[in-house]
N, CA, C and O atoms as CSV, one atom per row, in Angstrom:
chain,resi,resn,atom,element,x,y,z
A,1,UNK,N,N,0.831,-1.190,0.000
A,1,UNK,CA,C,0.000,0.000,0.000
A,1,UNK,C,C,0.881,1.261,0.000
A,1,UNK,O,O,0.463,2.338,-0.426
A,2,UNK,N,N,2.034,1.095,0.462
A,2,UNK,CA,C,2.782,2.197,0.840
A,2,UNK,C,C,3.274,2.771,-0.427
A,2,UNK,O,O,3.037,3.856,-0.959
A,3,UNK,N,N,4.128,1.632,-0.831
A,3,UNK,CA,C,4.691,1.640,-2.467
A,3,UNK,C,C,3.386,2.426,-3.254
A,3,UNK,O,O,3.773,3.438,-3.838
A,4,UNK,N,N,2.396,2.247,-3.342
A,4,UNK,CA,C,1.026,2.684,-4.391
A,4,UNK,C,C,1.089,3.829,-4.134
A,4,UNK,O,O,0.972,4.549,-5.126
A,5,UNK,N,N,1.277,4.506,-2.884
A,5,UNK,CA,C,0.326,5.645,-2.471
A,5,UNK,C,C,1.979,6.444,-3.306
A,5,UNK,O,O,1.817,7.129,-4.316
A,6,UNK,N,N,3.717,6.192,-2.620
A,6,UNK,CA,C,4.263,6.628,-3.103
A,6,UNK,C,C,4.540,6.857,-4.498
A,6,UNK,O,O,4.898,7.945,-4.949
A,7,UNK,N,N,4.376,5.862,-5.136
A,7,UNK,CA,C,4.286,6.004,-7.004
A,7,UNK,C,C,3.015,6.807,-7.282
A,7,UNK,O,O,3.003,7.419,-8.350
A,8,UNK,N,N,1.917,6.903,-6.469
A,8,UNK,CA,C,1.243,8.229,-6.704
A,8,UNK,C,C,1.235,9.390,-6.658
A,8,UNK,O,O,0.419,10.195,-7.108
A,9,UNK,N,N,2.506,9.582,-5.893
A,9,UNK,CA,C,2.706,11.203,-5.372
A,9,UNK,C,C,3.272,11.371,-6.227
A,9,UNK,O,O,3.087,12.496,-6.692
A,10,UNK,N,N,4.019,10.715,-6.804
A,10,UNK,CA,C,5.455,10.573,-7.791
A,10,UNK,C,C,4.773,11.080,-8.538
A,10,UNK,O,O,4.978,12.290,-8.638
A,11,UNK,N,N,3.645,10.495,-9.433
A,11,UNK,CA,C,3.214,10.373,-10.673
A,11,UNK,C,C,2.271,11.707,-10.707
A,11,UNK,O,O,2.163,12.458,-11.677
A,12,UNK,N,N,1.527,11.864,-9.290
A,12,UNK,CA,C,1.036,13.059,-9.457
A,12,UNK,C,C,2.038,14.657,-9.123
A,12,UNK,O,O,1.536,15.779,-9.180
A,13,UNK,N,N,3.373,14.395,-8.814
A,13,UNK,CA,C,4.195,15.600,-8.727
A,13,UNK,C,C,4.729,15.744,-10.483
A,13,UNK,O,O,5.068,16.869,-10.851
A,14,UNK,N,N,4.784,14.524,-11.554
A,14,UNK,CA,C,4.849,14.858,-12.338
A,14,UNK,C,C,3.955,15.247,-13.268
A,14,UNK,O,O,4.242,15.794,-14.334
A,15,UNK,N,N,3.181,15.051,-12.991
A,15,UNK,CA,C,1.734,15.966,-13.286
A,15,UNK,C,C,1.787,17.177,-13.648
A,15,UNK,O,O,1.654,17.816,-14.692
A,16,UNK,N,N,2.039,17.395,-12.430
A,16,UNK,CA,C,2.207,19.001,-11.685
A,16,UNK,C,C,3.139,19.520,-12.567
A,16,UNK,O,O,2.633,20.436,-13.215
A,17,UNK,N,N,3.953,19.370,-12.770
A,17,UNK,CA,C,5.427,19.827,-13.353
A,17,UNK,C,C,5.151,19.760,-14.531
A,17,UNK,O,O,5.073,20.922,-14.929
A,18,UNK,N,N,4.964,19.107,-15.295
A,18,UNK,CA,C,4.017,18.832,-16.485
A,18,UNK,C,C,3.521,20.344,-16.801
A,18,UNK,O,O,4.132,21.222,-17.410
A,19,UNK,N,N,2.220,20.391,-16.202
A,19,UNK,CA,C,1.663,21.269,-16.357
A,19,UNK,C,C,1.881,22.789,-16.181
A,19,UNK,O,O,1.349,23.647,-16.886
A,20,UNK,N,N,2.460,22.946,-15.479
A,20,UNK,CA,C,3.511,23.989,-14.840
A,20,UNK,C,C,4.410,24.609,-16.255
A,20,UNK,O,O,4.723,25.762,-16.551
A,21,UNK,N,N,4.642,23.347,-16.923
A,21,UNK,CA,C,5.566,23.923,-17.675
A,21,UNK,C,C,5.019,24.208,-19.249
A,21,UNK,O,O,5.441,24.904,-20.172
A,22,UNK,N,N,3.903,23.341,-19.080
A,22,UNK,CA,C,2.824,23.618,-20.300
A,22,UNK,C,C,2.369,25.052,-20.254
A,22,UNK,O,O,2.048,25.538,-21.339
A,23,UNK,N,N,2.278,25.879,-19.090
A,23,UNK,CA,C,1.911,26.920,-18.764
A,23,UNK,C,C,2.404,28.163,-19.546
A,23,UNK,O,O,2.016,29.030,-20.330
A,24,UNK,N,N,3.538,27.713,-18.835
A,24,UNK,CA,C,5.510,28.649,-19.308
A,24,UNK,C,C,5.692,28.710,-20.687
A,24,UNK,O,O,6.120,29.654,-21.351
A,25,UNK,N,N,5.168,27.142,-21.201
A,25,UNK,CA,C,5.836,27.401,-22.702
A,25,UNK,C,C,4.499,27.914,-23.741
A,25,UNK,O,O,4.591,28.207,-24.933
A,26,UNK,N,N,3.210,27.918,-22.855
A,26,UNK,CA,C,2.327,28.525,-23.908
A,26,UNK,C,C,2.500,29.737,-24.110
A,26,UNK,O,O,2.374,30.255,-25.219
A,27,UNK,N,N,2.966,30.656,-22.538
A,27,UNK,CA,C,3.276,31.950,-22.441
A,27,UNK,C,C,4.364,32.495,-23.609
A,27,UNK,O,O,4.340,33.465,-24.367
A,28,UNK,N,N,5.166,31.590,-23.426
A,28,UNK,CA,C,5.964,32.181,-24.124
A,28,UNK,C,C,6.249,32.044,-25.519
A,28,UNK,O,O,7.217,32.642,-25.988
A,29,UNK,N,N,5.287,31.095,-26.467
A,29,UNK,CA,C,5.044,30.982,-27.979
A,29,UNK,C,C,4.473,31.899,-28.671
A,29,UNK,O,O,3.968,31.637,-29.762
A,30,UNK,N,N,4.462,33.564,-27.954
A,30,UNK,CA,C,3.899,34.411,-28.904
A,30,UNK,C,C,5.589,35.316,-29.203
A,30,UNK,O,O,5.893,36.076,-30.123
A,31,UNK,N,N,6.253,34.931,-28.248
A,31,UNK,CA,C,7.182,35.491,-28.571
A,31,UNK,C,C,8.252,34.907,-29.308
A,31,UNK,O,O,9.024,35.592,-29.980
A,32,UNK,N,N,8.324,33.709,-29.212
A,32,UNK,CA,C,9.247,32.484,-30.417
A,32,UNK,C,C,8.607,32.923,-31.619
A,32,UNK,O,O,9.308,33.217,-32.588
A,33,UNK,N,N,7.497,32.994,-31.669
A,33,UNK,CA,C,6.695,33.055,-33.004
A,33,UNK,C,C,7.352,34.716,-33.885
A,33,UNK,O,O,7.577,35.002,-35.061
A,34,UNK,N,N,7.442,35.311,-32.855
A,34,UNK,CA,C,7.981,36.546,-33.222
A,34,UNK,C,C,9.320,36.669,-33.507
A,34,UNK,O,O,9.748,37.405,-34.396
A,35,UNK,N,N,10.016,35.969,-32.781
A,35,UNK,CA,C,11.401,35.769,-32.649
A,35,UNK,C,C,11.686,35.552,-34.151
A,35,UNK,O,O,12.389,36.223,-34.905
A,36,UNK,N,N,10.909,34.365,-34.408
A,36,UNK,CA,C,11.688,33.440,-35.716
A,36,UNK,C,C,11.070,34.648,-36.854
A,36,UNK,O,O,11.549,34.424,-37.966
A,37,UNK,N,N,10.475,35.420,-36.853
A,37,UNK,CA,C,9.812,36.774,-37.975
A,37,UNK,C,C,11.057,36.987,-38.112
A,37,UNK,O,O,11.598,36.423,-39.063
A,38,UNK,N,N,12.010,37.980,-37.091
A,38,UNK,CA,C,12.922,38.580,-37.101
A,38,UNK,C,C,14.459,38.116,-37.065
A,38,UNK,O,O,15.511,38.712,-37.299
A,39,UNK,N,N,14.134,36.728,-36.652
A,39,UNK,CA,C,15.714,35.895,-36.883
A,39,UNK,C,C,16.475,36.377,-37.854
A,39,UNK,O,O,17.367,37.148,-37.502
A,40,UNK,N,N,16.341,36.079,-39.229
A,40,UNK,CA,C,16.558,36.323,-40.359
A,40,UNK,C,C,17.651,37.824,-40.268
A,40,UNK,O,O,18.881,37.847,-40.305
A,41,UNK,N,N,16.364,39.364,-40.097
A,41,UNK,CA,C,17.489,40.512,-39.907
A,41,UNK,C,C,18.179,40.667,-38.978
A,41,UNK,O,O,19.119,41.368,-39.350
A,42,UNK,N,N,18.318,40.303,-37.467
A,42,UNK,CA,C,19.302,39.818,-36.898
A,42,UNK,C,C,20.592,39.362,-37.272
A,42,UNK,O,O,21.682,39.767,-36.866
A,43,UNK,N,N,20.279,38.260,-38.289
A,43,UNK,CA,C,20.992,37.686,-38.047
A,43,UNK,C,C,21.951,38.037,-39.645
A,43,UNK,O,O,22.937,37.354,-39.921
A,44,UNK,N,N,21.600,38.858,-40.306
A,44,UNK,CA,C,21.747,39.845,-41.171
A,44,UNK,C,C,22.790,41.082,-40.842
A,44,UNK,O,O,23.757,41.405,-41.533
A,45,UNK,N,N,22.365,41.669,-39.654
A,45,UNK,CA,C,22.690,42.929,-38.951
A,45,UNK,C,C,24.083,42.383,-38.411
A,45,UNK,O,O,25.172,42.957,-38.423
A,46,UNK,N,N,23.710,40.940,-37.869
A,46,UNK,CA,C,24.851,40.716,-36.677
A,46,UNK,C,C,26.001,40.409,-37.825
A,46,UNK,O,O,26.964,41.142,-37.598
A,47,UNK,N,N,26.176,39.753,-38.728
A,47,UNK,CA,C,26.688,39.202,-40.182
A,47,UNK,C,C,27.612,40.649,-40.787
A,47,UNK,O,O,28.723,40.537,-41.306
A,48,UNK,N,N,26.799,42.158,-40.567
A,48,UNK,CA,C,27.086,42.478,-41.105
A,48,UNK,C,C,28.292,43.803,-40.517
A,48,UNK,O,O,29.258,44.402,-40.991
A,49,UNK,N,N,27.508,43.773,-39.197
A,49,UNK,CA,C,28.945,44.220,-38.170
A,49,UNK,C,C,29.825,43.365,-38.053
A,49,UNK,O,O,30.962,43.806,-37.891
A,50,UNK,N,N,29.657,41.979,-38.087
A,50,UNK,CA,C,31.264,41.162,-38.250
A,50,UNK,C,C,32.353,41.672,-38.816
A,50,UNK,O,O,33.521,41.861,-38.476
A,51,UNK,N,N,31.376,41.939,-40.217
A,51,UNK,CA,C,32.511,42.771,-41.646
A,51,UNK,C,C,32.945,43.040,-41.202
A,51,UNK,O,O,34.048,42.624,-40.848
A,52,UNK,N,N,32.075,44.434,-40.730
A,52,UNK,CA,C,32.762,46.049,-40.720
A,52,UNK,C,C,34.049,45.981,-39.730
A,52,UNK,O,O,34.993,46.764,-39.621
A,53,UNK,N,N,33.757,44.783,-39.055
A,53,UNK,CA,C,34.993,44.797,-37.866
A,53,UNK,C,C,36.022,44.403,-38.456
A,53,UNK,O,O,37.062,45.021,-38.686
A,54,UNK,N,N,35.813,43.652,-38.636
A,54,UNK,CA,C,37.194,42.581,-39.632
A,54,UNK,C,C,37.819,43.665,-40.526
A,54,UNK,O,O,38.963,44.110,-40.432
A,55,UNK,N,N,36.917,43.993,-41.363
A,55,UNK,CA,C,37.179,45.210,-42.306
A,55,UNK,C,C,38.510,46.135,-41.444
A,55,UNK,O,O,39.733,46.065,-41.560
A,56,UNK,N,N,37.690,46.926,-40.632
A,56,UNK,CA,C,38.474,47.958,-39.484
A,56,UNK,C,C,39.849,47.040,-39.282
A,56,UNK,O,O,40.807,47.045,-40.056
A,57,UNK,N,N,39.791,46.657,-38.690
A,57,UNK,CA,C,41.086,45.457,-38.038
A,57,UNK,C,C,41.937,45.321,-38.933
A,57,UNK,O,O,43.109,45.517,-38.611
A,58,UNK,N,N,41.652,44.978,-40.207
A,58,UNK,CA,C,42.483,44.867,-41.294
A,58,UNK,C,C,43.148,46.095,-41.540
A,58,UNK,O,O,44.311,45.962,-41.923
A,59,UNK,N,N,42.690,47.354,-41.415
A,59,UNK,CA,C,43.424,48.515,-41.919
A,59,UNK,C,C,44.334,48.923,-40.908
A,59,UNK,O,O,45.162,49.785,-41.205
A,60,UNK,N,N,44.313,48.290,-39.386
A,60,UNK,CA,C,45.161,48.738,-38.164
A,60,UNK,C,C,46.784,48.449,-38.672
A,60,UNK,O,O,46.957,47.430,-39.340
A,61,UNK,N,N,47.733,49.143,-38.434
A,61,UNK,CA,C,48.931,48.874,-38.346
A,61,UNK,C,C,49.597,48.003,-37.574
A,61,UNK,O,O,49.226,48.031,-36.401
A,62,UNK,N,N,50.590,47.112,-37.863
A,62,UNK,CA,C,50.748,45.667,-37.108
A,62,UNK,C,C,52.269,45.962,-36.174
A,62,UNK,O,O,52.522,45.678,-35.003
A,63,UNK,N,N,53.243,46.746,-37.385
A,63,UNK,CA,C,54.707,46.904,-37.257
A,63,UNK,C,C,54.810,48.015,-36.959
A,63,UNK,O,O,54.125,48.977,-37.306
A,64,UNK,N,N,55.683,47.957,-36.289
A,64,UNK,CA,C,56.564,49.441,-35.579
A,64,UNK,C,C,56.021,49.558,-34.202
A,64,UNK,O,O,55.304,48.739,-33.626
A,65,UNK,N,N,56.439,50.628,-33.781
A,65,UNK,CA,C,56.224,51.274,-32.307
A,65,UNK,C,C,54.623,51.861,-32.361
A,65,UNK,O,O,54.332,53.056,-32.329
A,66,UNK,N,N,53.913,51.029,-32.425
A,66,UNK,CA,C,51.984,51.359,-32.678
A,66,UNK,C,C,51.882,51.712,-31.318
A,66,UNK,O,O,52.327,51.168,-30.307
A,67,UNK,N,N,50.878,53.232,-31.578
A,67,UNK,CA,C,50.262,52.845,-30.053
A,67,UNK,C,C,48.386,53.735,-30.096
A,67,UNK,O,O,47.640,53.651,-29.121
């Protein structure tokens, strides 16, 4: 009896947690949904300051007394 009642708590704490998290992730599928709209120029923008850095870096002076 003991064993039953414990695999019930068990089963009903994962329940719980379960649901808990069904909660969390409904909340937060308006904003994934949005996310993935804008992934794309992100990830565009971020791509495109890489350049400009690399770019920059490349024109720095390597030799001599730089400061």
């Amino acid at each position: 009896m003991r064993n039953s009642v414990n695999r019930k708590r068990i089963e009903l704490e994962l329940l719980r947690r379960s649901k808990t998290l069904s909660i969390v992730l409904e909340a937060q599928i308006p904003y994934l949904d949005e996310w993935s709209a804008m992934e794309e120029d992100y990830s565009v923008s971020i791509t495109e300051a890489i350049q400009a850095l690399l770019n920059a870096s490349m024109q720095l002076p390597t030799g001599g007394n730089v400061r």
